[in-house]
N, CA, C and O of each residue as an XYZ file, in Angstrom:
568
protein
N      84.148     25.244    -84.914
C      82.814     24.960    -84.427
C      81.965     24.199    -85.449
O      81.115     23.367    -85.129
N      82.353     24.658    -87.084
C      81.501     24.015    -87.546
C      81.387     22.397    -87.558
O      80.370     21.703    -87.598
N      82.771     22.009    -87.510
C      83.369     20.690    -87.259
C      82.175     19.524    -86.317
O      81.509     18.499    -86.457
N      82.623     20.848    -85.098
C      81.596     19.891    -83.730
C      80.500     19.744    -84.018
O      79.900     18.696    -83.779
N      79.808     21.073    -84.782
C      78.354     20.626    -84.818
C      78.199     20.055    -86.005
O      77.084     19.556    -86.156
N      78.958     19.951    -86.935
C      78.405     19.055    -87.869
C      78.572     17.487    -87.211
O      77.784     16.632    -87.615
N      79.318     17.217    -86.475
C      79.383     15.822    -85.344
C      78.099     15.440    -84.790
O      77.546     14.361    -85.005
N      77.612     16.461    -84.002
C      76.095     16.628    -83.530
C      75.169     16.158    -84.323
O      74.457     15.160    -84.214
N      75.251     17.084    -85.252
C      74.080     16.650    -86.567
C      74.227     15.408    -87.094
O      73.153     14.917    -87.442
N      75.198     14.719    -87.278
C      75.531     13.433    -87.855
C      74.945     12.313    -86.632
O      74.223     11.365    -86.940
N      75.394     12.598    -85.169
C      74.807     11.378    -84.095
C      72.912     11.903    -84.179
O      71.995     11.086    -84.096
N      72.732     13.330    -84.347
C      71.231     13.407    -83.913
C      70.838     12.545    -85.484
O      69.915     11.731    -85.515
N      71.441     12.775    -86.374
C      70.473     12.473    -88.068
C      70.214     10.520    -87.947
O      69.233      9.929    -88.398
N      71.551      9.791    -87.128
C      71.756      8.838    -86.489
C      70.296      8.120    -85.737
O      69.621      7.097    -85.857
N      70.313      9.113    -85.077
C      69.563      8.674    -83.768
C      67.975      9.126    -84.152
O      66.965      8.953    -83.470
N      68.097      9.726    -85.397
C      66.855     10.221    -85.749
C      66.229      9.191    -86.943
O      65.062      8.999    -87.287
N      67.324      8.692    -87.358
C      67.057      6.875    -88.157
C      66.549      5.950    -87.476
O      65.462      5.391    -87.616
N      67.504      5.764    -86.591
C      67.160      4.243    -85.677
C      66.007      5.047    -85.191
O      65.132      4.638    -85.954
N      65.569      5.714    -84.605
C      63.979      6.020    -83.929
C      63.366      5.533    -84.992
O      62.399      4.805    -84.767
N      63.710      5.767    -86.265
C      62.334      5.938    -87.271
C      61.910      4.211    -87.517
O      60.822      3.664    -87.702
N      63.478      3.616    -87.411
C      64.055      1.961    -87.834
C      62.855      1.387    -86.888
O      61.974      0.768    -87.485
N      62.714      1.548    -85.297
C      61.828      1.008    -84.840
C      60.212      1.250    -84.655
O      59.397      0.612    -83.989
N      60.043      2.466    -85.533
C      58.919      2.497    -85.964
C      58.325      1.418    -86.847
O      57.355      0.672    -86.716
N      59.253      1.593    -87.809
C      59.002      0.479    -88.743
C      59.221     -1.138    -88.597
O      58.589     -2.085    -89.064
N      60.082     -1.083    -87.971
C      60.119     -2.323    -87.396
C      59.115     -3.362    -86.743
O      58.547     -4.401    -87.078
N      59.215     -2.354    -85.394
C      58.617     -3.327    -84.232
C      57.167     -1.867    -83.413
O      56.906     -1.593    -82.242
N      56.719     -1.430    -84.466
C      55.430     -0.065    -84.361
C      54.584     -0.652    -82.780
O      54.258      0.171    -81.925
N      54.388     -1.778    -82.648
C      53.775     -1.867    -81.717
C      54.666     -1.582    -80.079
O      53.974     -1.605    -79.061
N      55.559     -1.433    -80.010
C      56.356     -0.931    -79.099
C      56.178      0.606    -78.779
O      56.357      0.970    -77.617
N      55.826      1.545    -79.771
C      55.845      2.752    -79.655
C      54.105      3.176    -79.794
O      53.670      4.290    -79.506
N      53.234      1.987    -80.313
C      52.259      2.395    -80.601
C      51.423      2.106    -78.885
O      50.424      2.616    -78.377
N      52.177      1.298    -78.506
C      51.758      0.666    -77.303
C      51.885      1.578    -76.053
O      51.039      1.659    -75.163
N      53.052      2.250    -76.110
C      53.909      3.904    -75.283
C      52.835      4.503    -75.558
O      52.605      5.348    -74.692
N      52.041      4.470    -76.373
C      51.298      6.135    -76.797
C      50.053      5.696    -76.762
O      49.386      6.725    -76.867
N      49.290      4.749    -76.675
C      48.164      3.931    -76.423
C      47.979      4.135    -74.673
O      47.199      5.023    -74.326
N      48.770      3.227    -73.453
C      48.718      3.684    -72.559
C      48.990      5.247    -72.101
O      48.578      5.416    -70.953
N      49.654      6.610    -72.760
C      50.076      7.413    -72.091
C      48.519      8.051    -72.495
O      47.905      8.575    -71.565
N      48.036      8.028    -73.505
C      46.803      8.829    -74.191
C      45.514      8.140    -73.582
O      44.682      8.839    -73.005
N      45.332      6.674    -73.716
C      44.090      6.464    -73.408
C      44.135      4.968    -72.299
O      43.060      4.378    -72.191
N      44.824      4.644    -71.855
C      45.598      3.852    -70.736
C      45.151      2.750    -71.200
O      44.429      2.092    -70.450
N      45.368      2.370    -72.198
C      45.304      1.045    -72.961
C      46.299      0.013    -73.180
O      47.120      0.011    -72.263
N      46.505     -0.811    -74.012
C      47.163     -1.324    -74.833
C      46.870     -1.812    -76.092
O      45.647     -1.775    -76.222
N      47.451     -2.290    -77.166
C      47.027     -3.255    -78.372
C      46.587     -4.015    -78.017
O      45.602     -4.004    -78.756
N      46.435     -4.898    -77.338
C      46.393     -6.255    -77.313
C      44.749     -6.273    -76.413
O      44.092     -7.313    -76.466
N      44.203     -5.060    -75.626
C      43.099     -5.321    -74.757
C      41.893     -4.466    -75.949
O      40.675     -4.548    -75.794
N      42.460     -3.797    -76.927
C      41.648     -3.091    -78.170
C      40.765     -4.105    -78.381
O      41.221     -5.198    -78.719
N      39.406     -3.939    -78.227
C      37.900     -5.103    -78.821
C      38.273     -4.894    -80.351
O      38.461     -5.928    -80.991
N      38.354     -4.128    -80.771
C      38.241     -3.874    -82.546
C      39.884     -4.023    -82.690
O      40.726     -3.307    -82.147
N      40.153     -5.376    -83.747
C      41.181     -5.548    -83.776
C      41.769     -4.769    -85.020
O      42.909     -4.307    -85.069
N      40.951     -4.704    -85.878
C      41.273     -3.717    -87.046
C      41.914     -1.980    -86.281
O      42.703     -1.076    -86.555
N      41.071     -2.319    -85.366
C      42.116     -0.562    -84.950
C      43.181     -0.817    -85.001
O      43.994     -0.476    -85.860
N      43.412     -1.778    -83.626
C      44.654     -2.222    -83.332
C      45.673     -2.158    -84.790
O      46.691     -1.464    -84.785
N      45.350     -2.787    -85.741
C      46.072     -3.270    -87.039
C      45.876     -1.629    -87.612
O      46.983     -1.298    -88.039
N      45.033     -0.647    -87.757
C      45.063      0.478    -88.428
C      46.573      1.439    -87.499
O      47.456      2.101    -88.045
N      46.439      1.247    -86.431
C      47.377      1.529    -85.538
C      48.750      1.491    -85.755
O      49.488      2.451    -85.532
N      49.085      0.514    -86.144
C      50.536     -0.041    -86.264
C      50.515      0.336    -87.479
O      51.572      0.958    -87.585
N      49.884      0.373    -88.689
C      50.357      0.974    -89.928
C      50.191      2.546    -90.251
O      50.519      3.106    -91.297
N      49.641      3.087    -89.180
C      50.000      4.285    -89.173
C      51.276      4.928    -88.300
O      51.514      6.135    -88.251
N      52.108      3.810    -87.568
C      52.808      3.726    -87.022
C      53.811      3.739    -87.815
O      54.718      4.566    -87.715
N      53.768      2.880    -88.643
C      54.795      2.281    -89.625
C      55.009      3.247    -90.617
O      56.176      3.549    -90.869
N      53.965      3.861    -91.311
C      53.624      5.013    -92.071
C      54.692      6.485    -91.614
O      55.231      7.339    -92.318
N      54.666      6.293    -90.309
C      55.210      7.864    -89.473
C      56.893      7.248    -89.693
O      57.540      8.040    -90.377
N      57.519      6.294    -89.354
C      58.640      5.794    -89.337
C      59.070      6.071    -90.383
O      60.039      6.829    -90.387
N      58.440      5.490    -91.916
C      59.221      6.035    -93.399
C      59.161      7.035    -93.331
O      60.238      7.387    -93.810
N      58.517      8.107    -92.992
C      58.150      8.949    -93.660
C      59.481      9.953    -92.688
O      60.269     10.714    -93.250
N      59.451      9.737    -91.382
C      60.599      9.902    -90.827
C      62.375      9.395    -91.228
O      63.440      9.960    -90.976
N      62.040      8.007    -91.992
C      63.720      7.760    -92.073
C      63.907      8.204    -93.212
O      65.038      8.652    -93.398
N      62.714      8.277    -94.648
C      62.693      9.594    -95.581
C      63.759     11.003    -95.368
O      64.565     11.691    -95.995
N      63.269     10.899    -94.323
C      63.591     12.563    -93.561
C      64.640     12.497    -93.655
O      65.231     12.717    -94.712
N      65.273     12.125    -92.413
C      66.470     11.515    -91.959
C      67.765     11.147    -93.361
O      68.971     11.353    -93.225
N      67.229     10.683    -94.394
C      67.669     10.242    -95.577
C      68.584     11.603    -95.627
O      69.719     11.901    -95.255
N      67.443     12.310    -96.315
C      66.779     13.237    -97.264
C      68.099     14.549    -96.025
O      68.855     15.216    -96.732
N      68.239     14.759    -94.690
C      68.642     15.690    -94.445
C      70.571     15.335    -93.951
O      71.460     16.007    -93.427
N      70.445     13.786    -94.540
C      71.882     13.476    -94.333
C      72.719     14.142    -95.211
O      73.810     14.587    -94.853
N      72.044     14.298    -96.959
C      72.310     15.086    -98.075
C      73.009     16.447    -97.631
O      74.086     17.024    -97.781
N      71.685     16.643    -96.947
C      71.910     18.210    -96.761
C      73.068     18.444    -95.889
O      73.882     19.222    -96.387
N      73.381     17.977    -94.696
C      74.772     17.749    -93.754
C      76.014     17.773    -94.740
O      76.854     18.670    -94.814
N      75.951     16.459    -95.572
C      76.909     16.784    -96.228
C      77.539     17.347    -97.814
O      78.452     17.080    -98.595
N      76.577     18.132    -97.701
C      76.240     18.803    -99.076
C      76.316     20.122    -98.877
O      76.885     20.789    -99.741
N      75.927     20.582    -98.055
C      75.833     22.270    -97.423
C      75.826     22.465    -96.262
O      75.759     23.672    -96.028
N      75.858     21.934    -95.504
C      75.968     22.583    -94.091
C      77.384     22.264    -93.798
O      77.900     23.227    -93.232
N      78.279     21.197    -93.981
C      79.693     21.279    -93.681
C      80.112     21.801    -94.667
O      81.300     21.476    -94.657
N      79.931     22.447    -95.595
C      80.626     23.458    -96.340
C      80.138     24.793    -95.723
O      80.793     25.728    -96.183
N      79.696     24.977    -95.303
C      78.992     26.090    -94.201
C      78.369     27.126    -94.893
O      78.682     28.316    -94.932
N      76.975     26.232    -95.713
C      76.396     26.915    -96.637
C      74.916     27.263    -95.615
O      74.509     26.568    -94.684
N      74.480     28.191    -95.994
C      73.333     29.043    -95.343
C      71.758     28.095    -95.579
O      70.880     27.875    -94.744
N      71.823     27.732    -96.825
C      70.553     27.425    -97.021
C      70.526     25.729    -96.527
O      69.448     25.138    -96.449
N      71.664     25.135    -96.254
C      71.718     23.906    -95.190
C      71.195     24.277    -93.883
O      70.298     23.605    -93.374
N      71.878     25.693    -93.074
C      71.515     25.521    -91.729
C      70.084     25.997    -91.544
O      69.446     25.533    -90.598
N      69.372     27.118    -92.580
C      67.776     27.177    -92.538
C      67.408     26.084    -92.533
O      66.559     25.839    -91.675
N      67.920     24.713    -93.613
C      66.808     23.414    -93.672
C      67.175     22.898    -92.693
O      66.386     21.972    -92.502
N      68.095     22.918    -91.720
C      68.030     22.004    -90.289
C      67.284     22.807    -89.239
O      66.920     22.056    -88.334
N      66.967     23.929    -89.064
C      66.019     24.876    -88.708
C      64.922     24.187    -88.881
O      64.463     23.503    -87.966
N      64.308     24.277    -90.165
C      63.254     24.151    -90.508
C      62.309     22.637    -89.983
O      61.337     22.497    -89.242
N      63.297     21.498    -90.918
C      63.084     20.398    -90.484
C      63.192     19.954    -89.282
O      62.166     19.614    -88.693
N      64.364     19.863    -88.696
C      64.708     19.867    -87.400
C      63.642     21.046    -86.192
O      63.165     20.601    -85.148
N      63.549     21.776    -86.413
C      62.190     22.718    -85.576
C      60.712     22.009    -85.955
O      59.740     22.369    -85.292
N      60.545     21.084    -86.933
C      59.195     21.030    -87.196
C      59.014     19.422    -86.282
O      58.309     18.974    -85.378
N      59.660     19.150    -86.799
C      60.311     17.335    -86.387
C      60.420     17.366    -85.069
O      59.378     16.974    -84.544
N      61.339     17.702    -84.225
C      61.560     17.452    -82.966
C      60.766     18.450    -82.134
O      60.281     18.014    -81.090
N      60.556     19.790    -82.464
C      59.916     20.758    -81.051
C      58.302     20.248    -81.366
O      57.549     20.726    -80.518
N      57.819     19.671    -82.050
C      56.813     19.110    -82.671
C      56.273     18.094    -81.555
O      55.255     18.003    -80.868
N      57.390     17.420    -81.708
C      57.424     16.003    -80.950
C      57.520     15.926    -79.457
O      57.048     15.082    -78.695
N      58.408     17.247    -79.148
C      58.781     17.129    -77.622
C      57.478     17.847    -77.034
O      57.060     17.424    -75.957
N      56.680     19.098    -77.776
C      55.608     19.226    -77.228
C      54.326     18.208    -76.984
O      53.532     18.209    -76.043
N      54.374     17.502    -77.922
C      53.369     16.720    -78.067
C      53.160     15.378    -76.833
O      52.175     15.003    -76.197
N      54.696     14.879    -76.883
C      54.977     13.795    -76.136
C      54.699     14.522    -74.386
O      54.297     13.763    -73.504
N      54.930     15.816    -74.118
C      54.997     16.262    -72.944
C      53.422     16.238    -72.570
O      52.862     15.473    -71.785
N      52.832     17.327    -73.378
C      50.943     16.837    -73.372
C      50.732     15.442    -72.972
O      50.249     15.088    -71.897
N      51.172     14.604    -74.016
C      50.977     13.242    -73.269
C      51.094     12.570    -72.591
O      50.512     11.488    -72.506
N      52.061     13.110    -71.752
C      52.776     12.075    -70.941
C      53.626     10.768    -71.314
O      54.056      9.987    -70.465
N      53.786     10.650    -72.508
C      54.702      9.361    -72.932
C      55.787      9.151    -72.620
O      56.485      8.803    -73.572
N      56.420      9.215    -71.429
C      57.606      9.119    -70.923
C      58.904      8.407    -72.243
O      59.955      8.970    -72.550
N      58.379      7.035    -72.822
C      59.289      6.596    -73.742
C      59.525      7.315    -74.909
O      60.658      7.630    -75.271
N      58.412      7.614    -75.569
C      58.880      8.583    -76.462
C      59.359     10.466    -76.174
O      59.935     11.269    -76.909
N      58.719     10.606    -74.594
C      59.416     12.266    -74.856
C      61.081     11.854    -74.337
O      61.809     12.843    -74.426
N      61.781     10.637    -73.836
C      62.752     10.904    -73.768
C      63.621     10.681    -75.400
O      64.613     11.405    -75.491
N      63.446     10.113    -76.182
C      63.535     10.122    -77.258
C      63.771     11.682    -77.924
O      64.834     12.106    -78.380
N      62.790     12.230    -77.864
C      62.716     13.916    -78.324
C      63.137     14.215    -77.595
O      63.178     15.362    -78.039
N      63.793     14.342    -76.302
C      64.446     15.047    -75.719
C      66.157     15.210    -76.125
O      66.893     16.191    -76.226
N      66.370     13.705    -76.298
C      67.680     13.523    -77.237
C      67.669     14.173    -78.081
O      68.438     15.134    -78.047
N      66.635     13.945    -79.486
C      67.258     14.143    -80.351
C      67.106     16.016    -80.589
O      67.738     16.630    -81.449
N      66.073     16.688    -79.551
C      65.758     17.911    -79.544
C      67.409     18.506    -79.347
O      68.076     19.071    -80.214
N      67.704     18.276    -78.333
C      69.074     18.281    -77.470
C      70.333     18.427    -78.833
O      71.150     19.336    -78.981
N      70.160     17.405    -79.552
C      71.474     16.883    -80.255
C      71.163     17.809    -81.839
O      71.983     17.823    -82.757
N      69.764     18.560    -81.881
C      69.444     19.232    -82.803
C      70.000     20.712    -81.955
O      71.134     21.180    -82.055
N      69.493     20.964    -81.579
C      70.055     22.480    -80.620
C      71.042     22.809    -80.902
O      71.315     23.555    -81.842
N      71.676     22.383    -80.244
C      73.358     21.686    -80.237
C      73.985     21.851    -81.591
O      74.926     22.595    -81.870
N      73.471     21.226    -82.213
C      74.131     21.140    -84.033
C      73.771     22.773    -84.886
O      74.419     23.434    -85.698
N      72.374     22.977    -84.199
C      72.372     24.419    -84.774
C      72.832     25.832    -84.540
O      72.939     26.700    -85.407
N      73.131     25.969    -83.049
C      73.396     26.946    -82.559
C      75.481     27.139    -82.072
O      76.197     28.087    -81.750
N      75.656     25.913    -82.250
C      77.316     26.165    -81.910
C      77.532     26.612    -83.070
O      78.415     27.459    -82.936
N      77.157     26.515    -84.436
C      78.174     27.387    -85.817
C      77.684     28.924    -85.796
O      78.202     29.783    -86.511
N      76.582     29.186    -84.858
C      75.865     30.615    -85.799
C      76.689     31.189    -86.182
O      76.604     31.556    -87.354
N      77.936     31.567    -85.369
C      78.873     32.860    -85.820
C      79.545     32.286    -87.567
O      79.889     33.041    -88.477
N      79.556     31.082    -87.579
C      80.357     31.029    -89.037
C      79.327     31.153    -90.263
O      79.702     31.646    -91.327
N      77.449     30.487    -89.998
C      76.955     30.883    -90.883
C      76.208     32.516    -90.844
O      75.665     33.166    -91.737
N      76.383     32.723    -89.834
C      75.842     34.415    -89.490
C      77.042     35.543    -88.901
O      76.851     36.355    -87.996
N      77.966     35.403    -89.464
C      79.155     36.674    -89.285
C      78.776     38.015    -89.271
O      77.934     38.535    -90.004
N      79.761     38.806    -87.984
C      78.800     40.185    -88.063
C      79.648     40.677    -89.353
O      80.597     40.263    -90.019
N      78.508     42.133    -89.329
C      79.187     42.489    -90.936
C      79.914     43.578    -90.278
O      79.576     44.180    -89.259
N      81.129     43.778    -91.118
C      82.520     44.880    -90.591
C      81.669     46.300    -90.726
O      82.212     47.373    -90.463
């Protein structure tokens, strides 16, 4: 089991990059999703163009700070959690619970259809990665 879900964790840590990649990238795509779902706008009809521009770099801002993440918990995958070390599967808990159930609530409030299917993936592909090993990092005791 630990095998599969360390598979999981590797496509969600994946899929949890490229999300962040087009943050940084192309921000007005996602800033634009969350502009109409929140206040039925777009960039481009914003009178104050400096928002618009404060917008996208706080956009851009959320993306590093996300592929940071993403970096930062690939370590941990293969550093301790496929050795089926304990204090790996708390930090995919942790991160992974703050990161995605974060996101999928938020996006649902909003209505952002593009981004809650996004969190729905990667919520999904986090689940998944955490709960198929429990028995190997949580064994009952004899």
């Amino acid at each position: 089991m630990l095998k599969t879900a360390t598979a999981f964790l590797f496509i969600g840590m994946l899929f949890a990059a490229l999300y962040s990649l087009v943050l940084v990238v192309s921000p007005q795509t996602i800033a634009n999703s969350t502009l109409e779902a929140r206040a039925d706008t777009s960039l481009e009809s914003l009178q104050d163009k400096g928002a618009g521009e404060t917008i996208l770099v706080y956009t851009r801002h959320t993306g590093i700070f996300g592929l940071s993440s993403s970096i930062a918990m690939f370590f941990v995958l293969f550093s301790g959690f496929k050795k089926g070390q304990k204090w790996a599967w708390w930090a995919f808990l942790f991160v992974g619970g703050i990161a995605w159930i974060y996101g999928l609530i938020l996006q649902i409030s909003e209505g952002d259809m593009m981004n809650l299917i996004g969190h729905v993936i990667g919520t999904g592909l986090w689940l998944i990665g955490i709960l198929l090993p429990l028995k190997t990092f949580f064994p009952k005791k004899a």
